[in-house]
C-alpha positions in Angstrom: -5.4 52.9 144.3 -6.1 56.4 145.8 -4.8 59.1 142.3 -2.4 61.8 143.6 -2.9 65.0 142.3 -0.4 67.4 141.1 0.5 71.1 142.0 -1.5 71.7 138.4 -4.7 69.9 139.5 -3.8 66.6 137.4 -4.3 63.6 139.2 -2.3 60.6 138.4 -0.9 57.3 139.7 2.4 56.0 139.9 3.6 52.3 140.3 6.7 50.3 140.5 10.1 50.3 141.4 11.1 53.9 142.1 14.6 53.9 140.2 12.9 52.0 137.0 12.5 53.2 133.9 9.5 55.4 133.5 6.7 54.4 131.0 3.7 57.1 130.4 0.7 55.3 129.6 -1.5 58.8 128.2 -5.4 57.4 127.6 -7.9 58.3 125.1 -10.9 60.7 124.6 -13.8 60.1 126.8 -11.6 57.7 128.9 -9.3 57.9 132.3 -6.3 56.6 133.5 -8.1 53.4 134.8 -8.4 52.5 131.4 -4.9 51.4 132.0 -6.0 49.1 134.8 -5.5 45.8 132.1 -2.0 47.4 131.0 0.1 48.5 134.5 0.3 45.4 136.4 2.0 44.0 132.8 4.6 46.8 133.2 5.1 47.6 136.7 6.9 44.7 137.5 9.9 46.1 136.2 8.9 49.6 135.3 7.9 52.9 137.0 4.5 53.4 135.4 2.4 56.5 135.4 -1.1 56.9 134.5 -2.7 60.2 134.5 -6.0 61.8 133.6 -6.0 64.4 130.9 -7.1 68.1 131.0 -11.2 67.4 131.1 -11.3 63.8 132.1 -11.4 61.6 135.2 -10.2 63.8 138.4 -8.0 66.4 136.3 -9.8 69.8 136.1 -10.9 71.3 132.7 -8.5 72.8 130.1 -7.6 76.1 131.2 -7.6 77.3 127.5 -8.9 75.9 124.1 -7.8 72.4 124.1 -4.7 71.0 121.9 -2.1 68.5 121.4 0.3 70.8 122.4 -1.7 71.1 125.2 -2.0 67.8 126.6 1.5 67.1 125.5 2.7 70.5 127.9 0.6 68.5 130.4 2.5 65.2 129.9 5.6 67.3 130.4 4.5 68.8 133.4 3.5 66.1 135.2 7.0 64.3 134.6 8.5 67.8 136.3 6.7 67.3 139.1 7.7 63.4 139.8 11.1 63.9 138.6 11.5 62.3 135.4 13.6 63.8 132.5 12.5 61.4 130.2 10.4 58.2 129.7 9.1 55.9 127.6 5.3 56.6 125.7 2.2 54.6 125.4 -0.3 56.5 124.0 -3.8 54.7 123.3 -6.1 56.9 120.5 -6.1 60.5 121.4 -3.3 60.0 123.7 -1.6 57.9 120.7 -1.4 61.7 119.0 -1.0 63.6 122.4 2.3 61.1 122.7 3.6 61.9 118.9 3.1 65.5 119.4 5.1 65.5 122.7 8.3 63.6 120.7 7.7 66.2 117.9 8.3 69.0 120.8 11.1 67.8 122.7 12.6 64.4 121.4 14.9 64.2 124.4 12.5 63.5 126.9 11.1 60.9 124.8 12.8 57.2 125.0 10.4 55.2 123.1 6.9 55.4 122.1 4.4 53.1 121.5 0.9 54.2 119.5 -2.0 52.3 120.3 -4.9 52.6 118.0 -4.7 55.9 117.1 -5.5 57.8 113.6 -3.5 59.3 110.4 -4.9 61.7 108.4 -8.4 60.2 107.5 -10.2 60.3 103.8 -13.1 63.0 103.2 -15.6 60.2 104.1 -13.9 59.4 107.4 -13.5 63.0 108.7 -16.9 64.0 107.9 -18.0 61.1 109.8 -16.1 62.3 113.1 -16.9 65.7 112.5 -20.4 64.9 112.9 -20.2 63.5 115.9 -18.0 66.3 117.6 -21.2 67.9 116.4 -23.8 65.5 117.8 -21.2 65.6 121.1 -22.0 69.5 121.2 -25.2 69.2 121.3 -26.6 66.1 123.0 -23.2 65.5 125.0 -21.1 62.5 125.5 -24.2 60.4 125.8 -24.9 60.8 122.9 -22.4 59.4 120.7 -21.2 56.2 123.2 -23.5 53.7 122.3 -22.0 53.7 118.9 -18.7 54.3 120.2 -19.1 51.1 122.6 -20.0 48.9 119.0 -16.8 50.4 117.2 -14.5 50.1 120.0 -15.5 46.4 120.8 -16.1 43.3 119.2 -19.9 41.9 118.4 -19.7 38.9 120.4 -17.9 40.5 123.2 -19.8 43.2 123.8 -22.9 41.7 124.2 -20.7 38.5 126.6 -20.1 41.9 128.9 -22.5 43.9 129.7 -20.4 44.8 133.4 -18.0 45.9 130.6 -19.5 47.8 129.0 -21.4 49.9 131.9 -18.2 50.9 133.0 -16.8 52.4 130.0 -19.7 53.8 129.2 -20.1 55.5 132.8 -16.3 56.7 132.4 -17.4 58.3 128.9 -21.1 59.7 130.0 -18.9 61.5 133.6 -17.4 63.8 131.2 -19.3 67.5 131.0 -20.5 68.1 127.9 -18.8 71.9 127.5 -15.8 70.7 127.6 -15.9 67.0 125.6 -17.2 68.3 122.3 -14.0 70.7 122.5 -11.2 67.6 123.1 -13.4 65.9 120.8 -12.2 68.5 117.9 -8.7 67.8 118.8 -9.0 64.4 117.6 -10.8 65.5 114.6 -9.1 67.9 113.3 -5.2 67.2 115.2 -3.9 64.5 112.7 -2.4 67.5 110.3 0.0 68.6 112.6 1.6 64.5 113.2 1.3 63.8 109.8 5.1 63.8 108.5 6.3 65.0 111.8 8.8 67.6 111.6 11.3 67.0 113.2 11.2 63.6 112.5 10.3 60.9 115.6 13.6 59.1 115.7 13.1 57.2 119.4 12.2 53.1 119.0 8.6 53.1 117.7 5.8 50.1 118.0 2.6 51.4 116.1 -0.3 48.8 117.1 -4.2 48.1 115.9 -6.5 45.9 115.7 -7.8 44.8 111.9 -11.1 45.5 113.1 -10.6 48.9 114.2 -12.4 50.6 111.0 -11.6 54.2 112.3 -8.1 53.5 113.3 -7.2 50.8 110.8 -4.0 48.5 109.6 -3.7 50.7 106.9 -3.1 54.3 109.3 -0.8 52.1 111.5 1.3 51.3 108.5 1.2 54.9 107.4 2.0 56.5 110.9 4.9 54.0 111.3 6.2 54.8 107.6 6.9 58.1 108.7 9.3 56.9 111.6 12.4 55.4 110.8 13.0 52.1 112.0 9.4 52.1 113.6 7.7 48.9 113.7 4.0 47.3 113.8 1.6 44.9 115.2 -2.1 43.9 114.0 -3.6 42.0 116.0 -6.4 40.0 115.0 -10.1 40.0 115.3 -10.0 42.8 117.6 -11.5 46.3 117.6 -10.4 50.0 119.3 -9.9 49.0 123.3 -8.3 46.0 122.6 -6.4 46.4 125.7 -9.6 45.9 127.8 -11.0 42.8 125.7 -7.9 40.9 125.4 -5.1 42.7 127.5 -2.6 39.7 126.6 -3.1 40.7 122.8 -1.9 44.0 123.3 0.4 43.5 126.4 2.4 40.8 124.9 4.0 42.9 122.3 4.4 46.3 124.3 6.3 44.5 126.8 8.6 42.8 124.7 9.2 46.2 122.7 9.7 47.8 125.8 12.0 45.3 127.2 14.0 45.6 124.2 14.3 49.4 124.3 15.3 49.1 127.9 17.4 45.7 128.4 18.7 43.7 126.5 16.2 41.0 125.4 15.9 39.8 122.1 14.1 41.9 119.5 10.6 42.3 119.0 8.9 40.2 116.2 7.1 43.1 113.9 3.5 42.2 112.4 2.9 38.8 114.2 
């Protein structure tokens, strides 16, 4: 599919019924919305789904100021101006994860449900000094230099090496990006988990917080945490999987977000939390 391009400069894609429901699907750092190609065709049956590419990545122009959540979140916002949408469901995946909980911190009304993919709390000393030296490595050396590690934490042993295709096209999505600008959305992730960490106001839309138990810098634990902090919000670990889950098993991750979707939107059953 050709991407569209807003008045802005972001490109995006839509899909689906027209008069649906709108879901967001907001990808991570490094990434594009063709990450999402595993997730929109188990969506857009039945809802309007749009995939964009943030400020930096993919087709969309670099940040016209120093980058932010509130930034990307504005951008989010935007974007659902310019197609017509007052409000819409959430799926945020890492970076977009916090890019989706900062956008219902800053206007919960345009926010219908939201569903965090692998995406961090407020890490330990250990933990942040460990990504802090890679937005530093990032700075220097560029994206290049940090994806090969990247590539072994976001996917499992024995899949990795099963997919080498795989794996040379998320690592050419993550080398495209231009190494002034990465290191700076790279600090975002870093250093943006203080300002989601007891969100005020409260997030009070339907919330599915999901990880894998092998995703070490996004773990169990920070799901549990993030979803604590949302009333009624509920989880999902799925097993013996790492950070793109939805890339090496797309029915892991797909299964549950529909269903909480569905039961947000219709009336279906309710989703089964922690399967």
């Amino acid at each position: 599919m050709t991407s569209l391009t807003a008045p802005n400069g972001t490109a995006y894609e839509l899909t689906g019924p027209d008069n649906a429901p709108c879901i967001a699907l907001i990808h991570g750092l490094g990434l594009n919305l063709h990450c999402w190609q595993w997730t929109q065709p188990a969506l857009s049956d039945r809802y309007r789904v749009l995939s964009f590419d943030l400020w930096g990545h993919g087709e969309s122009p670099a940040p016209r100021e120093t980058p932010s959540l509130s930034l990307f979140s504005q951008q989010l916002f935007d974007l659902l101006d310019h197609i017509g949408v007052d409000a819409a469901g959430i799926v945020g995946f890492s970076l977009g994860g916090m890019i989706a909980r900062r956008a219902a911190q800053a206007a919960p009304d345009r926010v219908t449900a939201l569903a965090i993919l692998h995406s961090a709390y407020k890490r330990d000393e250990v933990a942040q000094a460990a990504i802090l030296e890679r937005v530093a490595q990032a700075r220097f050396d560029g994206p290049s230099s940090t994806v090969e590690a990247a590539l072994k934490r976001w996917f499992t042993d024995d899949f990795r090496n099963k997919n080498p295709e795989m794996m040379g096209l998320v690592r050419s999505w993550v080398t495209a990006n231009d190494k002034d600008v990465y290191h700076t959305i790279y600090a975002v992730l870093a250093n943006g988990t203080d300002e989601i960490t007891v969100p005020q106001p409260p997030i009070t839309c339907p919330t599915l917080v999901m990880t894998g138990d092998e995703d070490h810098g996004n773990n169990p634990d920070m799901t549990r945490a993030i979803a604590a902090e949302i009333a009624g919000a509920q989880t999902c670990i799925l097993p013996g999987l790492r950070h793109m889950a939805l890339a090496e098993n797309p029915k892991a991750v797909n299964t549950p977000l529909r269903a909480f979707l569905d039961n947000v939107f219709t009336d279906h059953a309710p989703f089964a939390a922690d399967h």
